[in-house]
C-alpha positions in Angstrom: 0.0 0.0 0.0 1.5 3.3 -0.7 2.7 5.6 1.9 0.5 8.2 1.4 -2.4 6.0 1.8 -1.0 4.9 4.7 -0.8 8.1 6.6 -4.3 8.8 4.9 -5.5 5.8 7.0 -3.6 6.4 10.0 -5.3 9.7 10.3 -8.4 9.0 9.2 -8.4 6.5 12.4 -7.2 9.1 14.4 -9.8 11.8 13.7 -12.0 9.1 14.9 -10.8 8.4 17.7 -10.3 11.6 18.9 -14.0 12.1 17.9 -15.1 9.2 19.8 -13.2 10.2 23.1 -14.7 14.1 22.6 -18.2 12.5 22.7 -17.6 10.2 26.0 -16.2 12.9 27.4 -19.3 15.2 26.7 -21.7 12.3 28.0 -20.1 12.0 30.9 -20.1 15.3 31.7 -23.7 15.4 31.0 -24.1 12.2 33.2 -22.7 14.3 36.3 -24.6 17.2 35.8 -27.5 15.2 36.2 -25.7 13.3 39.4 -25.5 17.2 40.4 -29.0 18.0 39.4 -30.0 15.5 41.8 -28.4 16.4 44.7 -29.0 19.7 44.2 -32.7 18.8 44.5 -35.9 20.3 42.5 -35.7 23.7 44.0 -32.5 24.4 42.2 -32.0 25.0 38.4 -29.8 23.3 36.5 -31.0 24.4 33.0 -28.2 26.4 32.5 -25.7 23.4 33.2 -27.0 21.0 31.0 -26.9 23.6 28.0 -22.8 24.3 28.3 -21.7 20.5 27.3 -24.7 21.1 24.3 -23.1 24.4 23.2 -19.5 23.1 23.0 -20.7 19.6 21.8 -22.5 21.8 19.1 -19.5 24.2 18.2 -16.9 21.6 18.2 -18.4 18.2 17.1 -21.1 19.2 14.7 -25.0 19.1 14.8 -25.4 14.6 15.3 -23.2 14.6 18.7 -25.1 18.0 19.7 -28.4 16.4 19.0 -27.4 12.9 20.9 -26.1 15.5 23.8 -29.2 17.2 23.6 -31.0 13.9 24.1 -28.9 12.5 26.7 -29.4 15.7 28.8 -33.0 16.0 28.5 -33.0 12.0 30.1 -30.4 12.8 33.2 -32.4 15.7 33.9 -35.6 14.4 33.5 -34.5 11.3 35.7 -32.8 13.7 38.1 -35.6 15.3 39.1 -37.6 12.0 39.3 -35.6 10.5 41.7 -34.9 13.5 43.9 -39.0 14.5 43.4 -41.4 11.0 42.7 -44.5 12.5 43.5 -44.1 14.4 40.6 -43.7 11.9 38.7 -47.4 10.9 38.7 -48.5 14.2 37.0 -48.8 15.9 34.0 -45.8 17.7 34.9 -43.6 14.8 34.5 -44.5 14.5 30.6 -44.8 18.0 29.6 -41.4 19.2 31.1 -38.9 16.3 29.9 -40.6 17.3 26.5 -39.9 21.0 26.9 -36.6 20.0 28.1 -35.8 17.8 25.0 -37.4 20.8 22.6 -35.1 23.8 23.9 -31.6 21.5 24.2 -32.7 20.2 20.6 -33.5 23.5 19.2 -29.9 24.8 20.8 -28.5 21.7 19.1 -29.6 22.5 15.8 -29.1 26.1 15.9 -25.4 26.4 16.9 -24.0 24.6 14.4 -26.3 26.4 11.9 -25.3 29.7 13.3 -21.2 28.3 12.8 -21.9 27.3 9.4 -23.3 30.6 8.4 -20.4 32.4 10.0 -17.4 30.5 8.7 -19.7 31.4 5.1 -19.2 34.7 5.7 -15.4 34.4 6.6 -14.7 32.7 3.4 -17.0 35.4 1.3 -14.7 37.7 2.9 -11.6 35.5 1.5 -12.4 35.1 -2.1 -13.6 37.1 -5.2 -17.2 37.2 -5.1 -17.5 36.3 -8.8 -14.7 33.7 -10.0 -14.4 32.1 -6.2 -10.2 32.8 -6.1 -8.7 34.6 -3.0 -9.3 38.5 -3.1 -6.5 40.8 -3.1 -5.8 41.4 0.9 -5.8 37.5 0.9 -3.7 36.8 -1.5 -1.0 39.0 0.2 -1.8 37.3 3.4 -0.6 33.9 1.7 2.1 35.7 -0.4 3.7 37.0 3.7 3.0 33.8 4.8 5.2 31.8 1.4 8.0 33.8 1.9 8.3 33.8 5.9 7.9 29.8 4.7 10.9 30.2 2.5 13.0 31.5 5.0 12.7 29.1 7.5 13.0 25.9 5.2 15.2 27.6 2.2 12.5 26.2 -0.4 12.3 28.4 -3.2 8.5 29.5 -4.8 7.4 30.9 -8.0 5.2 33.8 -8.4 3.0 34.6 -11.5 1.1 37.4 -12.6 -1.8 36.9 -15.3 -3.5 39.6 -17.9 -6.4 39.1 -19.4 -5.6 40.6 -23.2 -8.8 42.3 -24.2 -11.3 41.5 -21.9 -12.8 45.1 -22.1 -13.2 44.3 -26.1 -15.8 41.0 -24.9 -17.1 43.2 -22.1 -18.2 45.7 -25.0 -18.7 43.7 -27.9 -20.6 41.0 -25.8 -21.8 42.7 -22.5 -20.1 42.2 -19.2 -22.0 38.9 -18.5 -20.0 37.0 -21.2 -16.9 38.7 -19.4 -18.1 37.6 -16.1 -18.5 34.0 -17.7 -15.0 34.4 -18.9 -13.2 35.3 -16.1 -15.4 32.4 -13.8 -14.0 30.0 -16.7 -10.4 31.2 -16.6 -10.0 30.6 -13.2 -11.8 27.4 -13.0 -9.8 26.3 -16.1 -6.4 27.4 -13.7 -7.4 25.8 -10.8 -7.7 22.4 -12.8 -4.7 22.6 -13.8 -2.6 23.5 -10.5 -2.1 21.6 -7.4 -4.3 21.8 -4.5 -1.6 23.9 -2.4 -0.7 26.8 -4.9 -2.4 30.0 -4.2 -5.1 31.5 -6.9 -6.2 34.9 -6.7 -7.9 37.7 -8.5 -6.2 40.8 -8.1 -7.6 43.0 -10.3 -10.3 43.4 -12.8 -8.6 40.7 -15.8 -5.6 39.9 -13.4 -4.9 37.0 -12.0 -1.6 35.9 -9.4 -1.0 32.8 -8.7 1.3 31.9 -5.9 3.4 28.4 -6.4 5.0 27.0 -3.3 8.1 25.0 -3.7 8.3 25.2 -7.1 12.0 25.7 -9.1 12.1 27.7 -12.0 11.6 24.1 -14.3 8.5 23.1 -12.9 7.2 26.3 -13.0 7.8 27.1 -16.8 6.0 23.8 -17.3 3.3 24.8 -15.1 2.5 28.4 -16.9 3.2 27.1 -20.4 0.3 24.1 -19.8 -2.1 27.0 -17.9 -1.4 29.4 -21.0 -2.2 26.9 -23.3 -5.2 25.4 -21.5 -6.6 29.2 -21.7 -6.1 29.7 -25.2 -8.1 26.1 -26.1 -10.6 27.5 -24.0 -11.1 31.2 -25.0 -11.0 29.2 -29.2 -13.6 27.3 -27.9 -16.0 29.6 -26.6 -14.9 32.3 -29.6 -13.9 34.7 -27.3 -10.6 37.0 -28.9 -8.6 37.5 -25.7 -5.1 36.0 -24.7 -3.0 35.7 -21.6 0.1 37.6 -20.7 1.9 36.5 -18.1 5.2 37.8 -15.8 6.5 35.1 -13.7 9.4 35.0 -11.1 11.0 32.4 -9.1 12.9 33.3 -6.2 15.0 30.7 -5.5 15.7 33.2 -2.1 13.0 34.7 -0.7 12.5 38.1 -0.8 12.6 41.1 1.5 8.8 41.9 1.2 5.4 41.6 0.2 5.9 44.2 -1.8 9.3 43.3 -3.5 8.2 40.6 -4.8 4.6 41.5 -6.4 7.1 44.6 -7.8 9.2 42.3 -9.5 6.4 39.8 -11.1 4.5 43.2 -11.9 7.5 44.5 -13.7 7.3 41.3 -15.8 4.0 41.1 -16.6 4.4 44.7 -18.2 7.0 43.7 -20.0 5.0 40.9 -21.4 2.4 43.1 -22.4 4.8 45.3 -23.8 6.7 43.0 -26.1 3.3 42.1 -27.8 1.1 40.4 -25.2 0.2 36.8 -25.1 3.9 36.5 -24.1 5.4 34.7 -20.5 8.5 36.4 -19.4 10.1 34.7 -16.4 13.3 35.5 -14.5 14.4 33.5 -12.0 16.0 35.4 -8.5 18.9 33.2 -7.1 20.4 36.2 -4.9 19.5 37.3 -1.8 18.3 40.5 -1.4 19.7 43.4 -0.2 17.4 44.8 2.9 16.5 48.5 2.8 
């Protein structure tokens, strides 16, 4: 079996059982509330207890171990206050409140996780590009500081590339932005296929693209534009739509000083792409360190 398959396994098994252990943990925590429930007696309220094991089962192990929490509480309280009360038992009392009980720890069960969902939603929307799904910008230089502090401490190098859209305003006129929009969704759908789950792809500007390659020597990373460059112009032939891809591309086989440095430098590229005709890759390949300012 191959390594990697291996270590898949291995943590598959672990998740689990780290999984499993968070949920008898969470029971039994649930099993001495009710212990405390009952010695506490009727006159004191334990409501709030019982929800603090359904809120973090509901933040932290997802909406089945909240609900099976939920459940679980609703029965140690409901026989907590049995034993410490059995006259109360007999009455209405002892059917409508478990049922209550079970309704608001099942309702706080469902809603947490929904209310998680909808917030790490809003924290990705705030990540990518509303319209193509890449990173935005600010993110994008987020990754780019967090590459190169990468490079330091492991002396890998990285590749950086900067993409131009040739003539997207001419579709954007001649066809009306939506067949831009559809353009620029299938451009970066057409890069991600054709890159590795761990390089960086962001829109950075209205027709330009970056894209951030970790560990990647200067080689590799001709290979990797030339086959992205090529996959774009099938695609744009395809769909009859005139625009080509200029691209500025630079390896640093040191990292650089900044952020700032080295968007400069793949910037300076991509112009000169443009420059020398467009649908052009220049790449130049940084092998010294550079000087700090």
């Amino acid at each position: 079996m191959p390594l990697a398959s291996c270590q898949g396994i291995l943590l598959a098994v672990d998740l689990k059982k780290h999984s499993s252990v968070g949920t008898t943990l969470t029971l039994l925590s649930v099993a001495l509330l009710g212990l405390l429930s009952y010695v506490l007696g009727p006159q004191l309220s334990t409501e709030t207890f019982f929800l603090i094991p359904i809120l973090l089962a509901s933040w932290f192990a997802g909406r089945q171990t909240a609900i099976l929490t939920a459940i679980f509480s609703a029965v140690a309280w409901t026989l907590a206050d049995t034993f410490a009360n059995p006259a109360a038992a007999q009455t209405l009392a002892s059917v409508w409140n478990p049922a209550m009980k079970l309704a608001l720890f099942l309702t706080v069960a469902n809603l947490i996780p929904a209310a998680k969902s909808l917030l790490e939603r809003e924290k990705e929307a705030a990540r990518t590009d509303f319209l193509t799904g890449a990173l935005n910008k600010k993110s994008f230089l987020e990754q780019a500081q967090v590459e190169i502090e990468r490079s330091r401490r492991y002396k890998h190098p990285f590749t950086l590339a900067y993409m131009d859209i040739d003539h997207l305003k001419f579709v954007n006129e001649r066809f009306g932005h939506s067949a831009g929009d559809l353009l620029l969704q299938s451009a970066a759908k057409t890069i991600r296929h054709k890159t590795r789950a761990m390089d960086i792809i962001a829109r950075i500007g209205e027709d330009e693209f970056a894209l951030l390659f970790p560990e990647t020597q200067p080689e590799p990373a001709q290979v990797v534009t030339r086959r992205i460059q090529k996959s774009l112009h099938e695609l744009m032939q395809k769909n009859e739509w005139p625009v080509t891809f200029s691209i500025g591309v630079v390896t640093f086989l040191l990292p650089p000083n900044s952020v700032e440095e080295m968007t400069r430098k793949a910037d300076h590229l991509l112009f000169a792409a443009k420059n020398s005709g467009k649908n052009m890759v220049k790449h130049e390949i940084v092998s010294t360190a550079p000087v700090s300012s």
